[in-house]
py3Dmol code that shows the C-alpha trace and the ligand (Angstrom):
import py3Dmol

protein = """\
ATOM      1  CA  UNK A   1     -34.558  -3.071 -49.296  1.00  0.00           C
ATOM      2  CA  UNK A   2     -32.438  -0.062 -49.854  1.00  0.00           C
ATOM      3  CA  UNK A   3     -28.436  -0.336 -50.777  1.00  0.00           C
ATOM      4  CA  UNK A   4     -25.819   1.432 -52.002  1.00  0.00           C
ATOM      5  CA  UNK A   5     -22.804   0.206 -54.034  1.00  0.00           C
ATOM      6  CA  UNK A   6     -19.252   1.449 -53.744  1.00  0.00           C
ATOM      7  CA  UNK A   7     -16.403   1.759 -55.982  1.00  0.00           C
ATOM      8  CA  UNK A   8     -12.411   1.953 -55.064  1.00  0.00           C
ATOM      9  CA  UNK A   9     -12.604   4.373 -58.268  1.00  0.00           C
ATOM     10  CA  UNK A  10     -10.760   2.622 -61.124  1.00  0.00           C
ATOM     11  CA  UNK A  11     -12.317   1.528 -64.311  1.00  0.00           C
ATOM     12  CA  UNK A  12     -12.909  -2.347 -63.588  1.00  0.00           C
ATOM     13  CA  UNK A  13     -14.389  -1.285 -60.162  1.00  0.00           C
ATOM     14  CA  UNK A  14     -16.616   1.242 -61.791  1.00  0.00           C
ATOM     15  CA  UNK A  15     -18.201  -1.076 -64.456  1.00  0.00           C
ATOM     16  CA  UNK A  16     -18.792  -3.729 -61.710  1.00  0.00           C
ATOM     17  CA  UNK A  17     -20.561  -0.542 -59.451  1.00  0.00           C
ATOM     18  CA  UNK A  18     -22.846   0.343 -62.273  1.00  0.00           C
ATOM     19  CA  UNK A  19     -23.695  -3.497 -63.296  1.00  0.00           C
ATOM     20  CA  UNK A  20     -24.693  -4.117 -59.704  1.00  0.00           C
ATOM     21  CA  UNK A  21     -26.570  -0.962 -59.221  1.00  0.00           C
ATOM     22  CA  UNK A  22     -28.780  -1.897 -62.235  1.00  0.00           C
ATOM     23  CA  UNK A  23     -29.052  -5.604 -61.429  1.00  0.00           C
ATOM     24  CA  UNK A  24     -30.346  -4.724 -57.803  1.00  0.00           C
ATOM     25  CA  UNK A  25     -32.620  -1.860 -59.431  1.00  0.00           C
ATOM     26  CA  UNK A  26     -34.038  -4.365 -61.695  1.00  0.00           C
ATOM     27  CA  UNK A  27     -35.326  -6.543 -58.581  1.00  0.00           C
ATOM     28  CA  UNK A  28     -37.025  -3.689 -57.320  1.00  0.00           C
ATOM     29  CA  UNK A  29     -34.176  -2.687 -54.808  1.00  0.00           C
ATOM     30  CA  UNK A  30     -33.896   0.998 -53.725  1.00  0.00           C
ATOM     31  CA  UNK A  31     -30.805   2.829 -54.478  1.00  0.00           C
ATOM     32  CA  UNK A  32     -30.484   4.998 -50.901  1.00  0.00           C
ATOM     33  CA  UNK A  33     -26.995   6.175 -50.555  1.00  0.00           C
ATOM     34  CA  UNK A  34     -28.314   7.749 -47.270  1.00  0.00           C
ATOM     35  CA  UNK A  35     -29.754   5.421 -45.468  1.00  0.00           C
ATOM     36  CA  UNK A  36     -28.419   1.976 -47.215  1.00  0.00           C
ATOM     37  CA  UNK A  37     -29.494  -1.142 -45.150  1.00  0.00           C
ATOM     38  CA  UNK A  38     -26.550  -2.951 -47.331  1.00  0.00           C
ATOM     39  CA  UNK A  39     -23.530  -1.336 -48.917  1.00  0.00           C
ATOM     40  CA  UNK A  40     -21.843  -3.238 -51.331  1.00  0.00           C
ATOM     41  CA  UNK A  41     -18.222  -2.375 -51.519  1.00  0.00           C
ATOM     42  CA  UNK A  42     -16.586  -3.096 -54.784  1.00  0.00           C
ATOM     43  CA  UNK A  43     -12.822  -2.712 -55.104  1.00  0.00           C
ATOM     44  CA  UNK A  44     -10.351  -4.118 -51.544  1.00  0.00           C
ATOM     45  CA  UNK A  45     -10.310  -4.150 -48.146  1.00  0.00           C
ATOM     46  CA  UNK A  46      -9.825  -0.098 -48.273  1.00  0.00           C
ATOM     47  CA  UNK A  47     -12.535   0.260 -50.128  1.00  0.00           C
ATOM     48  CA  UNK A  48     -14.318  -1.560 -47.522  1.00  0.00           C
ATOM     49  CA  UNK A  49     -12.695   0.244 -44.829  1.00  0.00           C
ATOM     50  CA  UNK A  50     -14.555   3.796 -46.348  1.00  0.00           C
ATOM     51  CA  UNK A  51     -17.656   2.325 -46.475  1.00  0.00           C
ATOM     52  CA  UNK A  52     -17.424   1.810 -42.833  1.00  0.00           C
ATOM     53  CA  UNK A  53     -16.747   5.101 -41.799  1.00  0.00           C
ATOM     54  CA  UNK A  54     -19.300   6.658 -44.101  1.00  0.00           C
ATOM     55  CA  UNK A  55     -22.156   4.622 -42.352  1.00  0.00           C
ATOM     56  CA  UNK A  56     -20.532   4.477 -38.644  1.00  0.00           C
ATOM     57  CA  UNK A  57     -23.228   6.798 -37.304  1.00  0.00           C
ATOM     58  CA  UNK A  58     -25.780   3.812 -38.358  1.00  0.00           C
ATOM     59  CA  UNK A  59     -24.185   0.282 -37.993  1.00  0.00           C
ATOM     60  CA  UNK A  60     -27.586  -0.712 -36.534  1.00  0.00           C
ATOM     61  CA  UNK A  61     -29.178  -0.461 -39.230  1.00  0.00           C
ATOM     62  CA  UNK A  62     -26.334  -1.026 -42.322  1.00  0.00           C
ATOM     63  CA  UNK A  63     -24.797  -4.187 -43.306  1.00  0.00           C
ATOM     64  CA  UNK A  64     -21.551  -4.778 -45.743  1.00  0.00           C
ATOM     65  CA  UNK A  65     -20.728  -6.874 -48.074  1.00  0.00           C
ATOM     66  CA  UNK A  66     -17.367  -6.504 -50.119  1.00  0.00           C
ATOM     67  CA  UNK A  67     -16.663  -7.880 -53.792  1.00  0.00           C
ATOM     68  CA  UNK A  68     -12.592  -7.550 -54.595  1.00  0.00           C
ATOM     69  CA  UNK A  69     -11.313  -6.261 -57.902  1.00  0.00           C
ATOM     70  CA  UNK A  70      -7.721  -7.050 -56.929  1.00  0.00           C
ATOM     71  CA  UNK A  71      -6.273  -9.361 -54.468  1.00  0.00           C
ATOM     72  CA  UNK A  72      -8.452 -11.474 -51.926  1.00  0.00           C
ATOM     73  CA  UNK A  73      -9.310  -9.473 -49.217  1.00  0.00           C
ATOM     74  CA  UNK A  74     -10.312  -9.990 -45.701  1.00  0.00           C
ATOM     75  CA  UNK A  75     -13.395  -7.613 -45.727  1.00  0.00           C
ATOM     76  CA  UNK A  76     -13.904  -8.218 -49.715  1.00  0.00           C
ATOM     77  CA  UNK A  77     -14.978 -11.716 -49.950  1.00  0.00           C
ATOM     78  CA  UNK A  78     -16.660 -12.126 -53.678  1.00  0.00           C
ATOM     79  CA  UNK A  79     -14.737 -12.459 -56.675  1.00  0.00           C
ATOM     80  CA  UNK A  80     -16.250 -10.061 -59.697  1.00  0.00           C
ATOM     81  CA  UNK A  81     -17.698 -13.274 -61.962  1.00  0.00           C
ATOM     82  CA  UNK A  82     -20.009 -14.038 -58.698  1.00  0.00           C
ATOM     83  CA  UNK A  83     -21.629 -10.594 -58.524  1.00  0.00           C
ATOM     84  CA  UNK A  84     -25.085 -12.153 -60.435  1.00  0.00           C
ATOM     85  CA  UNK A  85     -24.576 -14.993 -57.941  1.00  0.00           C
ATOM     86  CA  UNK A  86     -24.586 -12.419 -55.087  1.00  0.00           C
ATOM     87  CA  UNK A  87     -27.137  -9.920 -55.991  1.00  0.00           C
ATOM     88  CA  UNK A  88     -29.734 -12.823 -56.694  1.00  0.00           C
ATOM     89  CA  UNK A  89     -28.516 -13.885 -53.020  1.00  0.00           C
ATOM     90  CA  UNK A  90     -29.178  -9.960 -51.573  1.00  0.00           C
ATOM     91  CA  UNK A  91     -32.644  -9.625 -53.675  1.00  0.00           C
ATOM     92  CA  UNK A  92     -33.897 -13.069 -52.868  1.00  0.00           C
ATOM     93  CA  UNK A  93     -32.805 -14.446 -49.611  1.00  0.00           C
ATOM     94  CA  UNK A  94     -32.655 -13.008 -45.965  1.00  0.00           C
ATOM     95  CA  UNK A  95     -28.805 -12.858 -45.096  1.00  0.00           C
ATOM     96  CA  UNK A  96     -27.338 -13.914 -42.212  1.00  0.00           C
ATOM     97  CA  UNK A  97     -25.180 -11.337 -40.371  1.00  0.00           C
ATOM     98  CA  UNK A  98     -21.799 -11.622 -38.585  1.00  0.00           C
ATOM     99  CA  UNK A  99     -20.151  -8.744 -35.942  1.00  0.00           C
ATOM    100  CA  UNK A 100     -17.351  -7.924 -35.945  1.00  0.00           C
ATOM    101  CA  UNK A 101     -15.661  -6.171 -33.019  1.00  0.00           C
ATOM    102  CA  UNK A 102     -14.143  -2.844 -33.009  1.00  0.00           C
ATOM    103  CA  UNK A 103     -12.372  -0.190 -30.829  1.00  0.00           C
ATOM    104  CA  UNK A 104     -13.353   3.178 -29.275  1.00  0.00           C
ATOM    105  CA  UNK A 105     -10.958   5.672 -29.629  1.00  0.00           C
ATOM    106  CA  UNK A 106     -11.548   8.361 -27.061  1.00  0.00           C
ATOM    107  CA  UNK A 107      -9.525  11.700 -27.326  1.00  0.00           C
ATOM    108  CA  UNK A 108      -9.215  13.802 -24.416  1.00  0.00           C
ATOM    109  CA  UNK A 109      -7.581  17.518 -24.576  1.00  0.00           C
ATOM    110  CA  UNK A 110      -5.350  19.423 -22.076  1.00  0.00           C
ATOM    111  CA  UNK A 111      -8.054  21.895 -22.179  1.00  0.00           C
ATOM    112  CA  UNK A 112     -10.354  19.143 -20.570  1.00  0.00           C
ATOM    113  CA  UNK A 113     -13.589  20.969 -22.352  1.00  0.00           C
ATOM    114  CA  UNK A 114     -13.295  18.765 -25.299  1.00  0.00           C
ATOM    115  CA  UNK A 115     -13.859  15.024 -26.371  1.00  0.00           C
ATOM    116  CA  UNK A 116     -13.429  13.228 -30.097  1.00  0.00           C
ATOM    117  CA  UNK A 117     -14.631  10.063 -30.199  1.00  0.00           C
ATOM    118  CA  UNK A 118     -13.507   7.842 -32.943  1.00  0.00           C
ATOM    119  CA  UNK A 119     -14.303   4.194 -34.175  1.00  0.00           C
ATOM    120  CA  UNK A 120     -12.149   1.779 -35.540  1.00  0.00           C
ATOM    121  CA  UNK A 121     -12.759  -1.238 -37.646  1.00  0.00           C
ATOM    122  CA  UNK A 122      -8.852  -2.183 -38.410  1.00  0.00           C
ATOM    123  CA  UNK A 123      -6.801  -0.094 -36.301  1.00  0.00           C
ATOM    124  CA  UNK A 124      -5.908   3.079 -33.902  1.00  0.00           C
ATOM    125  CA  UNK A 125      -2.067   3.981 -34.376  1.00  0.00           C
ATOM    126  CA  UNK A 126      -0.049   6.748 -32.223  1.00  0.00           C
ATOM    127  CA  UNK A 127       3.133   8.609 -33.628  1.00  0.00           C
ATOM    128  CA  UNK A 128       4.965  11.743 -32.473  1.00  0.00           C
ATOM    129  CA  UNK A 129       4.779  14.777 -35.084  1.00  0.00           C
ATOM    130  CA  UNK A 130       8.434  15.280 -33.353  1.00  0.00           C
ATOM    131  CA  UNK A 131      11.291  13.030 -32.225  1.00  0.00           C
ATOM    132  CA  UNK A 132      10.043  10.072 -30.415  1.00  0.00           C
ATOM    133  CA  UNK A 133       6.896   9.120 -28.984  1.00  0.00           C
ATOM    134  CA  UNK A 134       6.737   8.959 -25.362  1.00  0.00           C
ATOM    135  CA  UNK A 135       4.305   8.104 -23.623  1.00  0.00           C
ATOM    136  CA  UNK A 136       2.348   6.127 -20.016  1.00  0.00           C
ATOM    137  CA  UNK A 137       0.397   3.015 -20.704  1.00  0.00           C
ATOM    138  CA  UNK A 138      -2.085   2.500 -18.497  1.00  0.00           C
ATOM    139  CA  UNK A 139      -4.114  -0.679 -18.372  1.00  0.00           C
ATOM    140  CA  UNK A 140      -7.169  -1.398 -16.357  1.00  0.00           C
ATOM    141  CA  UNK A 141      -6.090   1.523 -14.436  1.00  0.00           C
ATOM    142  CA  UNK A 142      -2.781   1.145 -13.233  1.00  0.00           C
ATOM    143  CA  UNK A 143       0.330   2.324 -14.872  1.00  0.00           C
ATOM    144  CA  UNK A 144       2.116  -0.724 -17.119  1.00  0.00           C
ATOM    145  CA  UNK A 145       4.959   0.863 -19.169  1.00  0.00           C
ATOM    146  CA  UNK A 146       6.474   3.901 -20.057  1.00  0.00           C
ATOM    147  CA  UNK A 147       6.868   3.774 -23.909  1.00  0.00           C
ATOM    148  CA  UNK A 148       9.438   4.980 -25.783  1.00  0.00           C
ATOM    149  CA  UNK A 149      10.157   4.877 -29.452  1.00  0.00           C
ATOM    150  CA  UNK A 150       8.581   4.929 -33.152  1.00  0.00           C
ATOM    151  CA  UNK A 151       4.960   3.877 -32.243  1.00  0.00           C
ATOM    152  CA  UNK A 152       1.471   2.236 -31.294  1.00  0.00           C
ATOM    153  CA  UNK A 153      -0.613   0.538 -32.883  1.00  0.00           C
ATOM    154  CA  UNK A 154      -3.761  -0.598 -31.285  1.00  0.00           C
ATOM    155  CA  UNK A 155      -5.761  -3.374 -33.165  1.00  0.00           C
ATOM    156  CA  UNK A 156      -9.574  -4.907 -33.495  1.00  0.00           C
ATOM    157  CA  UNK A 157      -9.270  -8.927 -34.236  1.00  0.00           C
ATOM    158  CA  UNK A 158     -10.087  -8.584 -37.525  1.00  0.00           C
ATOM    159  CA  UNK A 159      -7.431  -5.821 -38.226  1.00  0.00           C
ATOM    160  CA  UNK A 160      -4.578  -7.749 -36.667  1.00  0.00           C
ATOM    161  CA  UNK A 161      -3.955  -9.220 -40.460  1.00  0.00           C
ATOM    162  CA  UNK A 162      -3.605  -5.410 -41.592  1.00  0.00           C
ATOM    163  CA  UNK A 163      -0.440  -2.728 -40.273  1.00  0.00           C
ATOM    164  CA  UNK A 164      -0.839  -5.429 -36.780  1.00  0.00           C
ATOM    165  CA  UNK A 165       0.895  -8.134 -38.845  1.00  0.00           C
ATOM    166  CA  UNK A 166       3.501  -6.037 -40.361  1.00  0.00           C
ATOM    167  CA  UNK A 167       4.426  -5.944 -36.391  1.00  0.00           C
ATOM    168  CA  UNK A 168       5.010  -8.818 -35.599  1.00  0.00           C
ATOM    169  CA  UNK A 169       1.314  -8.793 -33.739  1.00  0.00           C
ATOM    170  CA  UNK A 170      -0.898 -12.506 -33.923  1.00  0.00           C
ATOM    171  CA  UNK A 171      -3.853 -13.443 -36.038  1.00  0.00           C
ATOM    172  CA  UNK A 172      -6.491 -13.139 -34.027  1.00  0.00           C
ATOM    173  CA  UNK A 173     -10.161 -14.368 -34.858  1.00  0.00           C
ATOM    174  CA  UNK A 174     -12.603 -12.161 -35.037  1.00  0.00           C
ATOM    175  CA  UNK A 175     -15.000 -13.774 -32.502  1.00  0.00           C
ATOM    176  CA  UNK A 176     -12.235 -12.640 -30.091  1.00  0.00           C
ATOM    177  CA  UNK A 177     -13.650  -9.194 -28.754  1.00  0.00           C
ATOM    178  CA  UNK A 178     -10.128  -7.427 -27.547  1.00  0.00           C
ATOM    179  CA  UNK A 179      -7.663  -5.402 -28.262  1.00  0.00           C
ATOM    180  CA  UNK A 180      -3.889  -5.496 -29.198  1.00  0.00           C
ATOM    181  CA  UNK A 181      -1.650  -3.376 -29.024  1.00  0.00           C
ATOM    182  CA  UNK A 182       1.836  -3.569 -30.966  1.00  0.00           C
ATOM    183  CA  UNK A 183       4.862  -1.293 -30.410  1.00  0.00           C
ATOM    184  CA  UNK A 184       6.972   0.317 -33.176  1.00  0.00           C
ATOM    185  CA  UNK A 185      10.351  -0.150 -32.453  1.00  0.00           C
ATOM    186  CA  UNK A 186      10.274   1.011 -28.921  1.00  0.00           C
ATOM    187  CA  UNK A 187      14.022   1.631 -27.714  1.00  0.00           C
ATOM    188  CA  UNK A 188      14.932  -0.442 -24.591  1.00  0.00           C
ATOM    189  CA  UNK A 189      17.749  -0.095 -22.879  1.00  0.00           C
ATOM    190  CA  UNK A 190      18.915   0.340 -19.374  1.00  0.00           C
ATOM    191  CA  UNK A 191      17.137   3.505 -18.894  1.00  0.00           C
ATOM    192  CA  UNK A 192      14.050   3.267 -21.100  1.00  0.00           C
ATOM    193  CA  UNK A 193      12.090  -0.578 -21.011  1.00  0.00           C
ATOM    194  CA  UNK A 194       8.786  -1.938 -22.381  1.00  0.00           C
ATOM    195  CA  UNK A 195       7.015  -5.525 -22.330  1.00  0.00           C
ATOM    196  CA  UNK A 196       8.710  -5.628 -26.364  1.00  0.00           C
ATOM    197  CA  UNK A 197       5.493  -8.399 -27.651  1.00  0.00           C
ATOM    198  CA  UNK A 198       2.326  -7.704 -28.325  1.00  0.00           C
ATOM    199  CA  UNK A 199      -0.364  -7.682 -25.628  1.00  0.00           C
ATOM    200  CA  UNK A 200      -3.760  -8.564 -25.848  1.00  0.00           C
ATOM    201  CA  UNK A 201      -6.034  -7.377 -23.579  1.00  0.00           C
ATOM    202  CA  UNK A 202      -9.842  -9.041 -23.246  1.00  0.00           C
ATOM    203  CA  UNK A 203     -13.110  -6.745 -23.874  1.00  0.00           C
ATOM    204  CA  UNK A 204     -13.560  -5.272 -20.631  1.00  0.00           C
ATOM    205  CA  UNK A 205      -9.702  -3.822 -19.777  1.00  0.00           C
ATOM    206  CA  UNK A 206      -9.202  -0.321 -21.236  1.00  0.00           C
ATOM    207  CA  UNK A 207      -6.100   1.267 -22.372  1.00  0.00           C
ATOM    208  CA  UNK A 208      -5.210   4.765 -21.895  1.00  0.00           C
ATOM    209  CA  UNK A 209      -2.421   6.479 -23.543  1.00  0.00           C
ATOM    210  CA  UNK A 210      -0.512   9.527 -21.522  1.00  0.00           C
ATOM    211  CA  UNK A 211       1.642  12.075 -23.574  1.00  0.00           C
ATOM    212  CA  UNK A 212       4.905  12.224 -20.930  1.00  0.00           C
ATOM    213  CA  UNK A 213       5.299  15.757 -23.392  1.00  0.00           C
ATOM    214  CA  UNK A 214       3.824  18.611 -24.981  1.00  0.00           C
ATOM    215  CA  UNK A 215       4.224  17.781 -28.842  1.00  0.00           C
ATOM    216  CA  UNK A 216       1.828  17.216 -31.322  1.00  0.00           C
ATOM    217  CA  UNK A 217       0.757  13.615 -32.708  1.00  0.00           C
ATOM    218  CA  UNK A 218      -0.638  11.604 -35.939  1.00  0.00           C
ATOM    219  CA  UNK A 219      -2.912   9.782 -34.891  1.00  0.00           C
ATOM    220  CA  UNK A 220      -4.487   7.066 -37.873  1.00  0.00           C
ATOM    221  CA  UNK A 221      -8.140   5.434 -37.526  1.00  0.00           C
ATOM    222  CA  UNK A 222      -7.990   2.890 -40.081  1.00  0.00           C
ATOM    223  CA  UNK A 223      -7.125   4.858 -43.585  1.00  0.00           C
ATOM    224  CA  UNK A 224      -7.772   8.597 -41.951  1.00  0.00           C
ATOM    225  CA  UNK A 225      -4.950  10.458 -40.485  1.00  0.00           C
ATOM    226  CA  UNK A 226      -5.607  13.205 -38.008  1.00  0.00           C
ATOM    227  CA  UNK A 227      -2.747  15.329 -36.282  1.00  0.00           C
ATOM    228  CA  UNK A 228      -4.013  15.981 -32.961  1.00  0.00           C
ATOM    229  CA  UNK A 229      -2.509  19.084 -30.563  1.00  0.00           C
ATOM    230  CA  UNK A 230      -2.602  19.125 -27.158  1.00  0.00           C
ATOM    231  CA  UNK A 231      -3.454  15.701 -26.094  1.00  0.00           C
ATOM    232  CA  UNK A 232      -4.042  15.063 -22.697  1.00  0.00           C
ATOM    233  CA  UNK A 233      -4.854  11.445 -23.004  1.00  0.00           C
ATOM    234  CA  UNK A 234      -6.290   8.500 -26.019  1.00  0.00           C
ATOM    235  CA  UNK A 235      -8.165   5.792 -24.422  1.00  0.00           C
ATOM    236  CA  UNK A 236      -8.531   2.734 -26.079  1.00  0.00           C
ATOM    237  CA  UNK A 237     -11.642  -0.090 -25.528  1.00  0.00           C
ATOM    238  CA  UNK A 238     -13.578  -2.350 -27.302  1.00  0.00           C
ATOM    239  CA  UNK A 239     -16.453  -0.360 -28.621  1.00  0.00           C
ATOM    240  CA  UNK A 240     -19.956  -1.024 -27.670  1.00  0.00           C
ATOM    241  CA  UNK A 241     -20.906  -0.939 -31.157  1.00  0.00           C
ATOM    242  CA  UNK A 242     -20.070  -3.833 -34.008  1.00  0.00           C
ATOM    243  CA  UNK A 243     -19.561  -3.478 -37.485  1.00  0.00           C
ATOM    244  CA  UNK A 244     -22.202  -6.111 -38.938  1.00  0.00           C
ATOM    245  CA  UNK A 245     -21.341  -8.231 -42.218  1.00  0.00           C
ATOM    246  CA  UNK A 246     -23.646  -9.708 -44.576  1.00  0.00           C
ATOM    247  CA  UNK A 247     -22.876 -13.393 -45.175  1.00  0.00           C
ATOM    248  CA  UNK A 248     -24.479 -15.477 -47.818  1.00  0.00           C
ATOM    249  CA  UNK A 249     -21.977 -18.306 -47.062  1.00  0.00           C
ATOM    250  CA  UNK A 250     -19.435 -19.760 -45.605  1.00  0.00           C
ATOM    251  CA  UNK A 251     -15.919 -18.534 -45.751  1.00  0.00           C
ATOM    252  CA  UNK A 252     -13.785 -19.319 -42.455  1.00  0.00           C
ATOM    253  CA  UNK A 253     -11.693 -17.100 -41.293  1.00  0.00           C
ATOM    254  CA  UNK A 254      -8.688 -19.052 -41.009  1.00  0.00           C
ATOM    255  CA  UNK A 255      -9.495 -20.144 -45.025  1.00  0.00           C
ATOM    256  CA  UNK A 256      -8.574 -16.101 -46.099  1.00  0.00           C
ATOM    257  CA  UNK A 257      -6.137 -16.223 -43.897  1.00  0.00           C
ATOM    258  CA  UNK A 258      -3.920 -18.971 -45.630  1.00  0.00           C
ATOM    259  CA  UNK A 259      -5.425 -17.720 -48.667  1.00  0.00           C
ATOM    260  CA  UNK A 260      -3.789 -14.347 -48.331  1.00  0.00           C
ATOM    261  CA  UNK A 261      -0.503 -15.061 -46.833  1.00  0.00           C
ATOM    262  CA  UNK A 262       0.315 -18.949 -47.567  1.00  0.00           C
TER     263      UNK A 262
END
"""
ligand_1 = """\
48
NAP
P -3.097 1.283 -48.264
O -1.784 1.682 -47.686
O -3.465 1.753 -49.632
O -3.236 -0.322 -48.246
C -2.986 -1.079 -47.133
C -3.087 -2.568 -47.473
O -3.686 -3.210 -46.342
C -3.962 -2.900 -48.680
O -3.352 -3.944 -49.396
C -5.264 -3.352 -48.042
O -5.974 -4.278 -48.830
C -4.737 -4.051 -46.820
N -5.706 -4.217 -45.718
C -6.619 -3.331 -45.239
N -7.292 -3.890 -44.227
C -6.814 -5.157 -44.077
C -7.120 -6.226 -43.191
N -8.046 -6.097 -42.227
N -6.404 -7.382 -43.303
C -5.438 -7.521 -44.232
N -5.111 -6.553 -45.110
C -5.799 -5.372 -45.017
O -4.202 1.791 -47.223
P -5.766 1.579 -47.217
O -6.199 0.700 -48.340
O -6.394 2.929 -47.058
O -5.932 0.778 -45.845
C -5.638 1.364 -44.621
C -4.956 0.299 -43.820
O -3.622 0.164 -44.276
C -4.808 0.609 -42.363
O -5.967 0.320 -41.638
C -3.632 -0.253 -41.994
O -4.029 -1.490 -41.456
C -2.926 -0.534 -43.290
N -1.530 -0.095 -43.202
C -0.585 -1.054 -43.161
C 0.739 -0.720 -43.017
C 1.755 -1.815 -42.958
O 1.386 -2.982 -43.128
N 3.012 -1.487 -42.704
C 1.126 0.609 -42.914
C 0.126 1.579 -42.963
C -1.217 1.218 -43.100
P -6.701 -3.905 -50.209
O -5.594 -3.819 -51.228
O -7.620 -5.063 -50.430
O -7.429 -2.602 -50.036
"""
view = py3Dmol.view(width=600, height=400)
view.addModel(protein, "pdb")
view.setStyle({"model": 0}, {"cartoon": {"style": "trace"}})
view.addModel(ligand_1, "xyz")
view.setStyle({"model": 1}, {"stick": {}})
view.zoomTo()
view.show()
């Protein structure tokens, strides 16, 4: 089997990369860092959150697993004294694999010649480059809001513990294929007025974002920031593909959960 192993970059991450690069090499694993079928991420959930991107042309075929050098996280699962524990586990036994939803971002330019299509394993968010955002919200199809105000943050299940929570958004578990999308203080008032709670919409609605203006926007998938010009509209949809984890045992969802926050 071929893997790679990645680091956050510090020193206790990098000593961890390099012990389980040699472990695996010494059970006749294949170091591949272009065509990994497992990527071990050592470091946090950001760490994890790279990984992801640098194999999203090929989550067929690539599987994660995440060891955390900090805090518990809720993509990095092992602890660093289980690592001989785990690679034994990788080199020895066939894993089981959990999906994991995640969103399509799909940019559309005034031009109407071009297309960027992004995916997102936490999170898309929308903010103005100038004064407030303002913006449609379509849903299904038909026009549901006119937003006003700081922000929007559109979340996969198993990034609604990440920026979703600092929102005010739910927990929601992963096997729940959907979106939600969370405002940033949206100004309502008699003239200007939005739903104000998060909304979670199933796997089959999609949600399209229209710039009411001509300004420039940041637009963030996961840890990458992109300013984007002449928008004519962001669509937003549960993605067709899934990011796929490697599991070697249990850990419930709802156990990180009150791990991390309670
Ligand atoms: P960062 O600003 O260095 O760290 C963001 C924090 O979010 C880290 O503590 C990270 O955990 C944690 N995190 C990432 N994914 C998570 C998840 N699914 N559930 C719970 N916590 C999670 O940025 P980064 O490490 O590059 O991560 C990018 C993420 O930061 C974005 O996807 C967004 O969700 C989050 N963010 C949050 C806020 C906010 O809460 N106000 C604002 C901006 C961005 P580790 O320490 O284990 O890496």
């Amino acid at each position: 089997m071929k893997f790679n192993v990645r680091s956050r970059g510090d020193h206790d991450s990098n000593v961890l990369t390099q012990r389980v690069k040699s472990y695996l090499q010494e059970f006749d694993l294949e170091y591949d860092e272009e065509e990994p079928e497992i990527v071990i991420s050592i470091g946090g959930d950001g760490t994890l959150l790279e990984a992801f991107h640098q194999y999203a042309h090929r989550l067929d075929e690539t599987s994660f697993v995440g060891v955390h050098t900090g805090h518990l996280g809720f993509y990095a699962d092992w602890q660093p004294d289980e690592v001989e524990k785990l690679v034994i586990h990788i080199a020895k036994t066939p894993f089981k694999i959990v999906e994991y939803p995640l969103l399509e971002v799909m940019i559309r330019y005034t031009n109407d010649q071009e297309t960027e299509r992004y995916l997102a394993l936490n999170e898309c968010t929308v903010k103005s480059m100038e004064g407030s955002l303002v913006m449609d919200i379509e849903i299904k199809g038909e026009q549901f809001e006119t937003f006003r105000g700081d922000g929007l943050c559109l979340s996969t299940p198993s990034g609604s513990t990440a920026y979703n929570k600092a929102l005010g958004g739910a927990i929601l578990h992963p096997s729940l294929a959907s979106i939600q999308l969370a405002e940033m203080a949206s100004i309502n008032n008699r003239v200007y007025r939005t739903i104000g709670s998060p909304v979670v919409l199933p796997e089959h609605h999609t949600c399209l974002l229209k710039p009411k203006n001509d300004v420039d926007f940041q637009v963030t998938v996961d840890h990458l920031t992109h300013v984007q010009k002449k928008v004519k509209s962001i669509q937003v949809r549960v993605a067709d593909e899934q990011v796929r984890f490697a599991r070697f045992r249990p850990f419930p969802f709802w156990k990180r959960v009150k791990e991390s926050f309670i």
